[in-house]
C-alpha positions as CSV (number, residue, x, y, z in Angstrom):
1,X,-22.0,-244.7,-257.6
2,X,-18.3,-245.2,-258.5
3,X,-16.7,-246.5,-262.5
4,X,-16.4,-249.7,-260.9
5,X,-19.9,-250.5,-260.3
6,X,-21.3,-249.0,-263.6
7,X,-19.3,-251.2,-265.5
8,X,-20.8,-254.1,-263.6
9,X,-24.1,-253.1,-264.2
10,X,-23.9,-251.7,-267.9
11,X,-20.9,-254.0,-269.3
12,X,-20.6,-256.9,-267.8
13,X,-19.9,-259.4,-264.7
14,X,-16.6,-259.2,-263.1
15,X,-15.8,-255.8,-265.6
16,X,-15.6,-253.5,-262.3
17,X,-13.4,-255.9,-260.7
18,X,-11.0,-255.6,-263.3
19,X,-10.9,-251.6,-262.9
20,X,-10.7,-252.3,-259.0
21,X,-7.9,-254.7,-259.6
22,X,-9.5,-257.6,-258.5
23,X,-8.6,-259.5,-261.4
24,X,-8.7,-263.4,-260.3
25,X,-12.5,-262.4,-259.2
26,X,-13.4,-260.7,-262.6
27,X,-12.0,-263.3,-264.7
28,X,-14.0,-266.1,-263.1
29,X,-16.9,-264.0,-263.1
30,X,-16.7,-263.2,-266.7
31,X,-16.0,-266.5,-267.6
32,X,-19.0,-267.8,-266.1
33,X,-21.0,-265.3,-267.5
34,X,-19.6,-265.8,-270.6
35,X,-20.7,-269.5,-270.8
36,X,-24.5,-269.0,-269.6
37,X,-24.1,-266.5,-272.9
38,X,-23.0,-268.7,-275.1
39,X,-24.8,-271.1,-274.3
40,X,-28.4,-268.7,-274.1
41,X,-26.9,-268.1,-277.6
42,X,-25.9,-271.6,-279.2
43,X,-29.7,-272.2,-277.8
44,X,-31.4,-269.3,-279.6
45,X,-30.0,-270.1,-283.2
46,X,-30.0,-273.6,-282.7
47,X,-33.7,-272.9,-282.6
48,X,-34.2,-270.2,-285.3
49,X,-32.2,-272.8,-287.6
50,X,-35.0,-275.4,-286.8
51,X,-37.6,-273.2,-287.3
52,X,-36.2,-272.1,-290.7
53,X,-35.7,-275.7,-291.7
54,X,-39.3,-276.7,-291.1
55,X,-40.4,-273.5,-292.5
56,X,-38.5,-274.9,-295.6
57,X,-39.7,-278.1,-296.1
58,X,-43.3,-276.8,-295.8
59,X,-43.8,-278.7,-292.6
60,X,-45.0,-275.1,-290.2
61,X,-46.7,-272.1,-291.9
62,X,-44.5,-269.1,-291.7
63,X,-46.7,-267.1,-289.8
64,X,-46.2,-265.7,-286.5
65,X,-48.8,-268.0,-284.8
66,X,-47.2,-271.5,-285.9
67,X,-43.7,-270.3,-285.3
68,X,-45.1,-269.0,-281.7
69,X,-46.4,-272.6,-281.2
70,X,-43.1,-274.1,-281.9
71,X,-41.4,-272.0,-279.5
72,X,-43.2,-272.7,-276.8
73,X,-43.7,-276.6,-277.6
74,X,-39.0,-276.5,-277.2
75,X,-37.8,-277.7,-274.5
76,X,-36.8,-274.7,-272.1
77,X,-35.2,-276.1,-269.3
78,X,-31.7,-275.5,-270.4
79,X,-32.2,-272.2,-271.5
80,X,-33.6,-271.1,-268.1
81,X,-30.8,-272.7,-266.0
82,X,-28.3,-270.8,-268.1
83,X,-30.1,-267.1,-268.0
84,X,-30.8,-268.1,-264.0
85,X,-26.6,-268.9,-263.8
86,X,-26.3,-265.3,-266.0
87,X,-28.4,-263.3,-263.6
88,X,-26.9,-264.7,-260.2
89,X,-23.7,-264.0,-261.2
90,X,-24.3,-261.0,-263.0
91,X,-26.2,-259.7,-259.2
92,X,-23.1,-261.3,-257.3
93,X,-20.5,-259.2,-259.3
94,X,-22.6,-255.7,-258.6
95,X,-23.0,-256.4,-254.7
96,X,-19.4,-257.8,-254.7
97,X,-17.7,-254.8,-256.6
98,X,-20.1,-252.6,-254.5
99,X,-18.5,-253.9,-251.5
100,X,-15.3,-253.8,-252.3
101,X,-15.2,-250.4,-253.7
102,X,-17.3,-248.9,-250.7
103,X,-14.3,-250.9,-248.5
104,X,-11.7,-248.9,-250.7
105,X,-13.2,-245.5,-250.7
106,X,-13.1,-245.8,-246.3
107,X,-9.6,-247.2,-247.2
108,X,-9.3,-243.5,-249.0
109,X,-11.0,-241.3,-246.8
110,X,-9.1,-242.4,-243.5
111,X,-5.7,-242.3,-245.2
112,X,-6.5,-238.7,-245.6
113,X,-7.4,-237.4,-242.2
């Protein structure tokens, strides 16, 4: 496996494409990723902040099993679009850069014979 792929795998979407020079692909993937992130983000501490607030006024217990009910009682159908949208193009940027840099590397090799 090649820098280019690692990156995509470890770091983030559309990172290899930026070391393989690809860099209209590897903005638009990042930038895609970066928004189901945000959003899976915004989501997460829009929750916690909800939880906290109840928590203050005395409306939910703070213990593990009332804040447990309250998560799964919040709508989740948001949060699940943007972590399917995270993955898919997350898994599009590894097979894409894998591609490209296996395409490259024959590029390579018959160049040198």
């Amino acid at each position: 496996m090649n820098k280019a792929v690692l990156l995509s795998v470890m770091v983030f979407p559309g990172s290899g494409h930026l070391l393989l020079k690809k860099y209209q692909t590897g903005v638009g993937l990042m930038l895609i990723a970066a928004i189901a992130l945000s959003v899976l983000v915004y989501n997460m501490f829009q929750r916690a902040a909800e939880i906290v607030d109840k928590i203050q006024s005395g409306e939910v217990q703070p213990d593990v099993l009332a804040i447990s009910e309250m998560l799964s009682r919040a709508d989740t159908q948001v949060m699940r679009l943007a972590t399917t949208v995270l993955l898919i193009v997350w898994l599009i940027g590894i097979v894409d850069v894998y591609r490209i840099s296996r395409k490259q590397d024959k590029n390579t090799s018959a160049k040198t014979k």
